[in-house]
N, C-alpha and C positions, 0 to 999 in steps of 0.2 A: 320729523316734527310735523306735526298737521294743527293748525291755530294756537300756535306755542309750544305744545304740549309734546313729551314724547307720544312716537307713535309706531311700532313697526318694530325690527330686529335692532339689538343693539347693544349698548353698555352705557354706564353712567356711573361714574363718580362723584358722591357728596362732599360736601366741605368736611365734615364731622369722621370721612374715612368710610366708608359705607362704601362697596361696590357692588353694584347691581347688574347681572347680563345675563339678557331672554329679550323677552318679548313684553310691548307696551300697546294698550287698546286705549286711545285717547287719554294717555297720562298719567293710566294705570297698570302698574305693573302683573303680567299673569300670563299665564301659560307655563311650557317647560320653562327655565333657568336655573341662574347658580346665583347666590349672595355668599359675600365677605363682610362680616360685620365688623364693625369698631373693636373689639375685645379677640377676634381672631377668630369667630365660629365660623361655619361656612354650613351651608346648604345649597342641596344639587336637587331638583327634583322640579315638583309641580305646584305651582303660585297662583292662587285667584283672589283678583282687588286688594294686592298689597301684601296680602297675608299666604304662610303657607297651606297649602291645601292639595292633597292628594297623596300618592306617595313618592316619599321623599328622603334624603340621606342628610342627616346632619350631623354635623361633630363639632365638640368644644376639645378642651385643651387633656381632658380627664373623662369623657363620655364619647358616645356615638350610638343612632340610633338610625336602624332603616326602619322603614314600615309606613305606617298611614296616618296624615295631619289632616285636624278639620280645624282652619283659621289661627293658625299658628300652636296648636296645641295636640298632640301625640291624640289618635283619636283612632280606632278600629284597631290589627293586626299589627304585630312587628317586634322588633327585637332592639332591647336598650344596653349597652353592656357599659359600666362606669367598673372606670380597671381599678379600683380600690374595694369598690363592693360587691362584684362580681355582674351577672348574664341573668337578662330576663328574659322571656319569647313567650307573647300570647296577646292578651289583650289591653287594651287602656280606654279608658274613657277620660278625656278632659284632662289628658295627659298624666293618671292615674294608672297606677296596674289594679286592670277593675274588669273580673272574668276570670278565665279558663285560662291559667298562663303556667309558668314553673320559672323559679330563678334556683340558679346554682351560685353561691356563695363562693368569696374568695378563699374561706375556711373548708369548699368539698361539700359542705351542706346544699341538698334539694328539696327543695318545697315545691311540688306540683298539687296544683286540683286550682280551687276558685279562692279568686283571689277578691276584695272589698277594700278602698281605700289605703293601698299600697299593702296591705296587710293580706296572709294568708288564713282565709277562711275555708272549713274544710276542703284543707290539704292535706296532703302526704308530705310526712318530712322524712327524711333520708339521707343518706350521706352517698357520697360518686362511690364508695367502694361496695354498697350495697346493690345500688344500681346496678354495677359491672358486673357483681356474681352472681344477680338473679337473671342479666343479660345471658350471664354466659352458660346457665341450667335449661334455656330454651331450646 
């Protein structure tokens, strides 16, 4: 603590269930650490002023995403997989798949090329058995 406030290495427990542990710069949380939120997410990675920022690992109950946060929202390179709809890997903006990415569906379907507003704009659509035998003609 330094004038009340956290300061330095540590861990902290809210009332609300929230657990926080890293690192605190005058009562703000940031640098590496880990959060446990209320609803059971967690995130491991890199924090600045409160929010996530950098990269970082998080997971819910039905998702997980490594890659790269700008202020709590999926922001540059990374990979999102939601085990009901399947695997994304590429870009996001503002926690968008928004760029150069490919998701493979839980039905086998692949959609690579550029993506705009979660939607694939020209892409490639495909399917994993087409992929594998043009793999395997190389």
């Amino acid at each position: 603590m330094m004038d009340g406030k956290p300061h330095g290495t540590g861990y902290m427990i809210y009332d609300h269930g929230r657990i926080l542990c890293g690192n605190w710069l005058h009562g703000v949380f940031q640098g590496q650490g880990c959060a446990l939120y209320e609803n059971g997410d967690t995130a491991f990675g890199s924090f600045l002023k409160n929010k996530i920022n950098g990269f970082t690992a998080y997971m819910t109950k039905f998702t997980k995403y490594v890659g790269q946060y700008h202020k709590n929202r999926r922001h540059g390179k990374g990979v999102f997989i939601d085990y009901h709809r399947g695997t994304y890997s590429g870009d996001f903006i503002e926690g968008r798949f928004e760029g150069l990415g490919m998701h493979a569906g839980m039905n086998g379907k692949i959609t690579a090329g550029h993506f705009k507003n979660w939607i694939p704009a020209n892409a490639t659509i495909g399917s994993e058995a087409e992929h594998k035998e043009s793999s395997s003609m190389m």
